[in-house]
C-alpha positions in Angstrom: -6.7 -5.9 -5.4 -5.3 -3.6 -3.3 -5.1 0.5 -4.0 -1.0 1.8 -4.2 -1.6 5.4 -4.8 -4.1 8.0 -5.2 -3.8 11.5 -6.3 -6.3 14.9 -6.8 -3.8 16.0 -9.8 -3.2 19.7 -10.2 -5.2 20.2 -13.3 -8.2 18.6 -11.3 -7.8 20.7 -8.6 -7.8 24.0 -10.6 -10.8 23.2 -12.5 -12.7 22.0 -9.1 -12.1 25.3 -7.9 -13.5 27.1 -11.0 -16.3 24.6 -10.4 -17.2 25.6 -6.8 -16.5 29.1 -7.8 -18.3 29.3 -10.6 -15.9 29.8 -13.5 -15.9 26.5 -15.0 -17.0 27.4 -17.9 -16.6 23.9 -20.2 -15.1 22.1 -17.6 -16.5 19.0 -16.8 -15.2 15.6 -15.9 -17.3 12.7 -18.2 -14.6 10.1 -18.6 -12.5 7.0 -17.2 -10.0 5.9 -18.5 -7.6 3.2 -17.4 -3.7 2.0 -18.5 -1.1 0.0 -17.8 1.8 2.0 -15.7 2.1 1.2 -12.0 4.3 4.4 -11.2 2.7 6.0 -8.3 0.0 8.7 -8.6 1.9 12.3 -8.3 0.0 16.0 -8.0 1.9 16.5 -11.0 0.7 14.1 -13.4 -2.0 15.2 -16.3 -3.4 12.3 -17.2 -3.0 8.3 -17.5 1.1 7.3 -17.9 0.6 3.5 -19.2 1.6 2.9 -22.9 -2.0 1.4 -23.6 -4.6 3.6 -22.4 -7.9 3.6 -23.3 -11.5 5.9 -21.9 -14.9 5.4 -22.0 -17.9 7.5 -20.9 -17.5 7.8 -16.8 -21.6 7.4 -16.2 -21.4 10.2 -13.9 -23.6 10.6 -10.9 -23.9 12.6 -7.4 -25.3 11.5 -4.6 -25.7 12.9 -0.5 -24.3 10.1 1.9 -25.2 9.1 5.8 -22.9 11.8 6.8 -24.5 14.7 4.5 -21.7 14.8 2.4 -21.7 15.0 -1.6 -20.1 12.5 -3.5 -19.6 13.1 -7.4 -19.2 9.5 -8.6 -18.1 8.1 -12.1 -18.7 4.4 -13.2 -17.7 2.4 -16.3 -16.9 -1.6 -17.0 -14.1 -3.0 -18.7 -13.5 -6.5 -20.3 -10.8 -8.4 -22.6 -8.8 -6.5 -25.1 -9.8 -3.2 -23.5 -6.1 -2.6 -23.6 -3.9 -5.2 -26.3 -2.3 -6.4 -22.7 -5.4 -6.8 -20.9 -3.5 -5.4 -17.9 -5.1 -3.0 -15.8 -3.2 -1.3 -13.3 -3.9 2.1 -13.2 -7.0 4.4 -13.5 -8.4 8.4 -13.7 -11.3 10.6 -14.0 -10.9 12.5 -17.7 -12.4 15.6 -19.2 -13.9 13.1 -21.5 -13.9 10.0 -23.4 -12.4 10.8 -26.7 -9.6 12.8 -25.2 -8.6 11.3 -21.7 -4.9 12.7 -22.4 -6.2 16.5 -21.2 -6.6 17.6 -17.7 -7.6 14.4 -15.8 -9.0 15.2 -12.1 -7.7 12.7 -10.8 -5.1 9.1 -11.4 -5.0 6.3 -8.8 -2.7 3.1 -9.3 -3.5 -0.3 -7.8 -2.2 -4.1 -7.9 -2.7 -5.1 -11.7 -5.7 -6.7 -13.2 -5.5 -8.9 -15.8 -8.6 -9.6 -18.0 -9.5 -13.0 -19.3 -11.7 -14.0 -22.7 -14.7 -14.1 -20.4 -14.1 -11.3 -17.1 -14.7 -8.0 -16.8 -13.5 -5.3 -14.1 -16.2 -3.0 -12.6 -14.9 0.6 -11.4 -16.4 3.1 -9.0 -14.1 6.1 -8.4 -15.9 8.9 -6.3 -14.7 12.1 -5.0 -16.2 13.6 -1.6 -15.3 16.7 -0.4 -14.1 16.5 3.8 -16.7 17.7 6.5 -15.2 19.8 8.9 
């Protein structure tokens, strides 16, 4: 599998900003969600573009690496008929589970997965803000 595209969307960066500032009142990312489209990752996008999409609870956790940098980090497992297509190709950190349509942080594309009866496709997506 190799990663095509990765982008902090707009929405995502707004809302880390109330975060670090904050004013994030609700905001908080709890979901990931994955779909079908391949089109590259753009600032611009919202959420998820695929016509079968589907979230789950992101298991969120926050760690301190080697380097003393935090990394916020969101896991989740997927298996057959996750999507009817059982193609996975792209993926993106969501407000939350039930609604991964509204202000994702952030969607990444990669080569597509395809899930069989008995498989089932780990993801790790972790954001780490740069040292300077």
């Amino acid at each position: 599998m190799a990663l095509q595209s990765i982008k902090l969307l707009n929405t995502g960066k707004e809302n880390i900003t109330k975060l670090l500032t904050g004013l994030s009142g609700a905001y908080s990312y709890r979901g990931i969600g994955v779909g079908n489209s391949d089109i590259a990752a753009q600032e611009t996008d919202e959420h998820l573009l695929g016509s079968e999409t589907n979230f789950k609870d992101g298991n969120m956790s926050s760690f301190k690496n080697a380097n003393n940098s935090y990394i916020a980090q969101w896991n989740s497992t997927w298996v057959y008929n996750d999507l009817p297509s059982n193609a996975i190709s792209e993926a993106a950190i969501s407000m939350n589970a039930t609604n991964g349509t509204t202000a994702c942080l952030l969607r990444c594309t990669f080569d597509t997965i395809y899930l069989d009866a008995d498989s089932s496709f780990s993801l790790i997506l972790q954001v780490c803000p740069t040292q300077g």
